[in-house]
C-alpha positions in Angstrom: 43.2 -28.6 -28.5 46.6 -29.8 -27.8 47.7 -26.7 -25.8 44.9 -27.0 -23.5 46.2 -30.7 -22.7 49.8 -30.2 -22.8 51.2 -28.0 -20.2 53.1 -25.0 -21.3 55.0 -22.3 -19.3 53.1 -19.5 -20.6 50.5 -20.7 -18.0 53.2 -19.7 -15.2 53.5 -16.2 -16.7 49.6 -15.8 -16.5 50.2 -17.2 -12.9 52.3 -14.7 -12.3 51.0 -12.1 -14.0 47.5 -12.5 -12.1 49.4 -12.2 -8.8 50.9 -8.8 -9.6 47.4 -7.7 -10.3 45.5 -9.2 -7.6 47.9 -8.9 -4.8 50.6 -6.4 -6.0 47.5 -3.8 -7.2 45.2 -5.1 -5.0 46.4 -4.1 -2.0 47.7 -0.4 -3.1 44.9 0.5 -5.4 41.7 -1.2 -5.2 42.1 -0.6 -1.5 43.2 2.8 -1.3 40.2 4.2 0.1 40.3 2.4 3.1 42.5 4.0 4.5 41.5 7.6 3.7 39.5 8.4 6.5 41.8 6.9 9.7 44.9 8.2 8.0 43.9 11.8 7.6 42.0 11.9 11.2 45.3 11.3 12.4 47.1 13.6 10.7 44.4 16.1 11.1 44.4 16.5 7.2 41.4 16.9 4.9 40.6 13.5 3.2 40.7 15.7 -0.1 44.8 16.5 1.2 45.3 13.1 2.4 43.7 11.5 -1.3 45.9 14.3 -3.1 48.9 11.4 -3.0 47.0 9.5 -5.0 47.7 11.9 -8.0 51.5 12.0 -7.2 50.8 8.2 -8.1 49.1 8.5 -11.5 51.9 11.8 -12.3 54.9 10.0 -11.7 53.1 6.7 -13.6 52.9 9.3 -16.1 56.3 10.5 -16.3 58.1 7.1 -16.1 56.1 4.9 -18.7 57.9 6.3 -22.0 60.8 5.0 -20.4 59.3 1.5 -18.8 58.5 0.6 -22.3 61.9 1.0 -23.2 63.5 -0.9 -20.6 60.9 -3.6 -20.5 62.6 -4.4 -24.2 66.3 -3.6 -23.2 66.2 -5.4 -19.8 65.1 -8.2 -18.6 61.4 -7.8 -17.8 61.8 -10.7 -15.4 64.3 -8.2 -12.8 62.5 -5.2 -13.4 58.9 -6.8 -12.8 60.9 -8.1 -9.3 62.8 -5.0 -8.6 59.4 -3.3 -8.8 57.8 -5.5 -6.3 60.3 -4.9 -3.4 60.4 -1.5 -3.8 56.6 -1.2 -3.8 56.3 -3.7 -0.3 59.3 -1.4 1.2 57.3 1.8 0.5 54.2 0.4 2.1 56.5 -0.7 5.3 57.8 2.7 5.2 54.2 4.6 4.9 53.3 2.4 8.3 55.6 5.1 9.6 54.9 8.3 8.1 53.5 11.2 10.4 53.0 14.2 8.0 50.7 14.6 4.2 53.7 15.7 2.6 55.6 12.6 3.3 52.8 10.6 1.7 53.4 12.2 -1.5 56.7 11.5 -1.8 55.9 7.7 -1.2 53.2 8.9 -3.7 55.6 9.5 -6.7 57.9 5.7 -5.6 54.5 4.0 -6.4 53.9 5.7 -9.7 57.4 5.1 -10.7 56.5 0.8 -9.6 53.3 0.8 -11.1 54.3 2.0 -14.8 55.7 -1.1 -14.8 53.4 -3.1 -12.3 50.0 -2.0 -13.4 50.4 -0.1 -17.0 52.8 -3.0 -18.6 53.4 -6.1 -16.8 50.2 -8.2 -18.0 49.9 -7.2 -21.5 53.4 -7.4 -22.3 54.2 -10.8 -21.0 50.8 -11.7 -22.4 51.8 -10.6 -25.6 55.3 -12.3 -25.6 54.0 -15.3 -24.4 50.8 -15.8 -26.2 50.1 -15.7 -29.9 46.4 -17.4 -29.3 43.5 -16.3 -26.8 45.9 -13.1 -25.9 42.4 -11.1 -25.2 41.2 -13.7 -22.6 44.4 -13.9 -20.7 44.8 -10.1 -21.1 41.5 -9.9 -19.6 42.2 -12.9 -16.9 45.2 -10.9 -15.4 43.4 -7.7 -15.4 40.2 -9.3 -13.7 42.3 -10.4 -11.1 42.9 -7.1 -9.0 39.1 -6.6 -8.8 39.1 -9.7 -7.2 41.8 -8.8 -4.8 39.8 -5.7 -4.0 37.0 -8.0 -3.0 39.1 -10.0 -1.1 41.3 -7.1 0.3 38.9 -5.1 1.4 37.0 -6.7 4.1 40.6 -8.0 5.1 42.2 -4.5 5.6 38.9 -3.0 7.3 39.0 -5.7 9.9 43.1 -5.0 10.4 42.5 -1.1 10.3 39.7 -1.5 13.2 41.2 -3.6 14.9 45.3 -3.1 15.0 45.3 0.0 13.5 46.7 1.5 10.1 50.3 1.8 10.5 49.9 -2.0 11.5 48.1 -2.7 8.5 50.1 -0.8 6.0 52.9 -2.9 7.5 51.0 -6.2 6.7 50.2 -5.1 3.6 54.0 -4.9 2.8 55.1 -7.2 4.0 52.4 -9.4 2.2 53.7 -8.0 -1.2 57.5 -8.6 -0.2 57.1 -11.9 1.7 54.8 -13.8 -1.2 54.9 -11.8 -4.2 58.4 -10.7 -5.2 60.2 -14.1 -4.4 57.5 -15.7 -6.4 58.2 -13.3 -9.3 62.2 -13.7 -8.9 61.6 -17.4 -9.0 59.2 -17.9 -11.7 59.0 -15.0 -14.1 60.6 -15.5 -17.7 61.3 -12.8 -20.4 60.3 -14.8 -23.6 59.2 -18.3 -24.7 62.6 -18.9 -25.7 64.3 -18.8 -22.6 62.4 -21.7 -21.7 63.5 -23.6 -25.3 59.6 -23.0 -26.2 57.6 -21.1 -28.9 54.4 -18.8 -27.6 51.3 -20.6 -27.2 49.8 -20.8 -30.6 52.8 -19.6 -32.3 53.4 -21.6 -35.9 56.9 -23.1 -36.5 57.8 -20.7 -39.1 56.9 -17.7 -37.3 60.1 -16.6 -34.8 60.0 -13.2 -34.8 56.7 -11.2 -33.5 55.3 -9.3 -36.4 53.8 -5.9 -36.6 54.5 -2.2 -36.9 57.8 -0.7 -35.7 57.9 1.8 -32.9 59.2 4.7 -35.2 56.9 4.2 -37.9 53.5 3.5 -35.1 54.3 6.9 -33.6 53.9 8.9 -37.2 50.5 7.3 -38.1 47.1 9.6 -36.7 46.1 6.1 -35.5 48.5 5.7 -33.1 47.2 9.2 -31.8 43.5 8.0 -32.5 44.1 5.6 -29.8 45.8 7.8 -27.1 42.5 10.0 -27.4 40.4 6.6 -27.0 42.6 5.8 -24.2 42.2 9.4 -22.5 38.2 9.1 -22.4 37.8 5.6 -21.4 39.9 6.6 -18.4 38.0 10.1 -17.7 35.0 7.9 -18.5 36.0 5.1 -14.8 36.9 8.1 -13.0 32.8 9.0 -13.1 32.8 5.7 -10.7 34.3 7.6 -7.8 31.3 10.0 -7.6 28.7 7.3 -8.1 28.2 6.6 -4.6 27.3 9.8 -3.6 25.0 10.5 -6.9 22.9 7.2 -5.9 22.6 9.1 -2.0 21.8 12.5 -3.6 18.7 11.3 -5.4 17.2 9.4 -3.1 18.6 6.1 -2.1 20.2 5.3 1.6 24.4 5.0 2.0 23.8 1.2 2.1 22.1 1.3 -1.0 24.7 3.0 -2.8 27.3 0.1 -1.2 25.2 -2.5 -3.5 25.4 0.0 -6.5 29.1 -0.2 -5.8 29.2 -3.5 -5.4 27.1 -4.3 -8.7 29.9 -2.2 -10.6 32.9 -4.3 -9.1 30.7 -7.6 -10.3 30.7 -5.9 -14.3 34.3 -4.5 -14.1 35.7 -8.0 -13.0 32.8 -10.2 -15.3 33.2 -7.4 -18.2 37.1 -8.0 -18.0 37.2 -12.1 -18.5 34.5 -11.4 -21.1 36.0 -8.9 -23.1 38.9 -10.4 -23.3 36.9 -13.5 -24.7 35.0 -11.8 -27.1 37.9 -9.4 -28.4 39.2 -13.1 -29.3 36.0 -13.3 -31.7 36.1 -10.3 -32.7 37.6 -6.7 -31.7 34.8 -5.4 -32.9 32.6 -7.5 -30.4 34.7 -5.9 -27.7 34.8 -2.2 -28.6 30.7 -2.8 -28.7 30.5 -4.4 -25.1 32.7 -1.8 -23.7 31.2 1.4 -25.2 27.7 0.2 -25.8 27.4 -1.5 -22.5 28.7 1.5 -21.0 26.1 3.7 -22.4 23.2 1.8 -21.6 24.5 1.6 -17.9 24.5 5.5 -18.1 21.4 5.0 -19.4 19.9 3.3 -16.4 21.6 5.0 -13.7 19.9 8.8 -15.0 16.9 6.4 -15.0 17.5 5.1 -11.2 15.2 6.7 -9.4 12.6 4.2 -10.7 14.2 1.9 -8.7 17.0 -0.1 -7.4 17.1 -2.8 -9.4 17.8 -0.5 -12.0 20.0 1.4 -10.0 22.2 -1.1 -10.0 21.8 -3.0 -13.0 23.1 0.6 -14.3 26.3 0.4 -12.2 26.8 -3.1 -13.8 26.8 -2.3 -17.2 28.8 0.8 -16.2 31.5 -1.3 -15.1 31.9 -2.8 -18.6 33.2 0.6 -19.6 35.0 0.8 -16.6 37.1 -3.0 -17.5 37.2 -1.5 -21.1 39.8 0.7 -19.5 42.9 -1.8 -19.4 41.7 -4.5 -21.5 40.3 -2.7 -24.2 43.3 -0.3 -24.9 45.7 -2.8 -24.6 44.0 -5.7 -27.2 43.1 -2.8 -29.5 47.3 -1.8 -29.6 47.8 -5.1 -29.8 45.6 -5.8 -32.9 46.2 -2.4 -34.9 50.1 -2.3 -34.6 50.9 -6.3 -33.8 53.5 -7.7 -31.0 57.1 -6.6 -33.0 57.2 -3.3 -30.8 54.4 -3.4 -28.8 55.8 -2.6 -24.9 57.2 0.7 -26.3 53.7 1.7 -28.2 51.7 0.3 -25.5 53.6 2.1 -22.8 53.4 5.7 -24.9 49.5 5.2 -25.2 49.4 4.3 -21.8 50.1 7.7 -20.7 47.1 8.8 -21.4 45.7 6.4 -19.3 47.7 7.7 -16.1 47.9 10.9 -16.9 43.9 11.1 -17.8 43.4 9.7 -14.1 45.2 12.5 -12.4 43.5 15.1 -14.5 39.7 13.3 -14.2 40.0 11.8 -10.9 39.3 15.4 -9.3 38.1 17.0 -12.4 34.5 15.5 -12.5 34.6 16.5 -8.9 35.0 20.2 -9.7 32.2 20.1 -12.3 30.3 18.0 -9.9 30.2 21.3 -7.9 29.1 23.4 -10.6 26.2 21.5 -12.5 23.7 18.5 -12.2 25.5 15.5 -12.0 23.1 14.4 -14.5 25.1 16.3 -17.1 27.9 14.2 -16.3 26.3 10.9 -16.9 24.9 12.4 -20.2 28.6 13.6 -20.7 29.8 9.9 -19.9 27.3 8.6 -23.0 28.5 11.7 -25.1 32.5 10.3 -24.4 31.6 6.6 -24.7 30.1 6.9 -27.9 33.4 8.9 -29.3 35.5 6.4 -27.7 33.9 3.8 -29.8 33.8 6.0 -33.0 37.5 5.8 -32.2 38.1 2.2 -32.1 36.3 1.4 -35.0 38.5 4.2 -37.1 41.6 2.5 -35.4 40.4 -1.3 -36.3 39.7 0.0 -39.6 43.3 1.8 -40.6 45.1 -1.2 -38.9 44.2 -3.0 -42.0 47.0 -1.0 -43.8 49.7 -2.2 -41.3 49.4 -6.1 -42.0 49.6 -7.0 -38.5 49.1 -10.3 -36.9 
């Protein structure tokens, strides 16, 4: 009760961790697609070409995280997280001037080099340095927080993009990122409790050093590979999300109705985050339920849709469980089967499934999309959900062995 009165700086971490998500990932993910359609009409590329840089993104994530995780324990997390930033808002400035698809590839591959550290480690590593009590509700607080900067970024870009253009607004967006974000992080950020003369939030006296597995020994278990498989398929699984839109047109339902399906899986990814989070608190067991179970009834209702829209779109909600299960799912379940000793270096080495199964899936469902029902790949999703949960349970189960806090 006490460290819900007394202030502590961990809250300044979760500060700052929320605005890397919402602001930092907000602006160059969640409203990617904005810009797809006015930026390839000028360049007089396919939007298929133009989209193509967003798997230079997740590739060159994919590349860099083994070595993110290292440096975010050699280095100071506080310059890196910073250093990040800037480069990220310069890019952006930079893109504002770009005039060929190639080009946008290149600036591509910068962002997945910032966003193993922005998007893939930032929140559940400071999290989990900072917090030894309710880590799953911060964990999912923080990575609630760039749904809600897609809400709010959106509507914000569109009206920029129609109305001054998109170099203008790729130039806002930057500056937005470089102007508010990175001094903020510069100014605020900490590496560890201690720097501040404090202990982590729910941290007992006796306990100064984080407990749990160590990186060489995490890597030899068939857990630690248990969970980069579970990692892999909730990934391919939120990928289904990019093809939902046009599934809900295809049987039936008008382009505006499939913007309220969308819409109705925002609302469960950014709910399904805070309350995972929450409930992986209670129980990790509780939380591999929600995410996988949820998700598979949303699958459920969404083959069932054409009976109407209310189900329709109460399908795309419990879908976006699954789809928040993604980030806060993997990284409380890392967390809780190998503990916080080593945990940027194991989390960043799982996390490559995560980037590198959204390059591969991102356009993958869209080939098979071409070649069967799209039916089949909602029955596929329930067919991957269900092993992803298998999955967890195994790994909750053998993380008894390790002794971890």
């Amino acid at each position: 009760m006490s460290t819900l009165i007394k202030f502590h700086y961990g809250y300044v971490i979760v500060f700052c961790c929320c605005l890397i998500m919402g602001i930092n990932i907000g602006l160059v993910m969640s409203c990617a697609g904005i810009f797809y359609k006015p930026v390839s009409s000028e360049l007089k590329v396919s939007v298929g070409d133009f989209g193509l840089y967003m798997t230079f993104i997740y590739l060159l994530s994919t590349l860099m995280l083994t070595k993110a995780g290292q440096l975010m324990d050699k280095y100071s997390a506080r310059w890196l997280l910073t250093l990040s930033s800037a480069l990220l808002g310069i890019v952006l400035l930079a893109m504002s001037q770009l005039t060929a698809v190639w080009q946008f590839y290149v600036a591509g591959g910068l962002i997945g080099l910032t966003l193993a550290f922005l998007l893939y480690l930032s929140y559940p590593t400071m999290i989990n340095r900072w917090f030894n009590s309710n880590i799953g509700f911060f964990i999912g607080l923080c990575s609630a927080a760039s749904g809600i900067g897609g809400v709010i970024f959106n509507p914000f870009g569109g009206y920029l993009i129609a109305h001054y253009g998109w170099r203008t607004t790729y130039l806002i967006f930057g500056a937005i990122i470089l102007v508010l974000v990175t001094p903020l992080l510069a100014l605020l950020l900490r590496n560890y409790p201690g720097d501040k003369g404090l202990q982590a939030i729910g941290e007992k006296q006796a306990e100064t050093v984080k407990s749990g597995v160590d990186y060489a020994h995490a890597i030899r278990s068939p857990v630690f590979y248990a969970l980069i498989v579970f990692a892999f398929l909730m990934i391919a699984v939120s990928t289904i999300n990019l093809f939902l839109p046009a599934y809900v047109v295809n049987v039936g339902y008008s382009v505006e109705q499939s913007g309220i399906v969308a819409s109705a899986i925002m609302l469960g990814v950014t709910i399904g985050k805070v309350a995972l989070g929450w409930l992986n608190d209670k129980s990790p067991r509780y939380g591999i339920f929600a995410s996988a179970g949820l998700g598979m009834a949303g699958f459920v209702l969404l083959l069932l849709g054409k009976t109407g829209m209310a189900v329709m779109a109460g399908g795309g909600f419990l879908f976006g469980w699954a789809y928040a299960g993604v980030t806060v799912e993997t990284a409380l379940l890392v967390r809780t089967v190998f503990g916080g000793k080593d945990y940027a270096k194991i989390f960043s080495n799982i996390a490559i499934a995560l980037a590198a199964g959204g390059a591969l899936m991102a356009g993958g469902w869209g080939y098979l999309a071409d070649l069967i029902d799209f039916k089949a790949i909602l029955s596929a999703g329930i067919v991957l959900l269900g092993v992803s949960g298998i999955l967890g349970f195994y790994a909750l189960r053998k993380s008894e062995k390790f002794k971890t806090v």
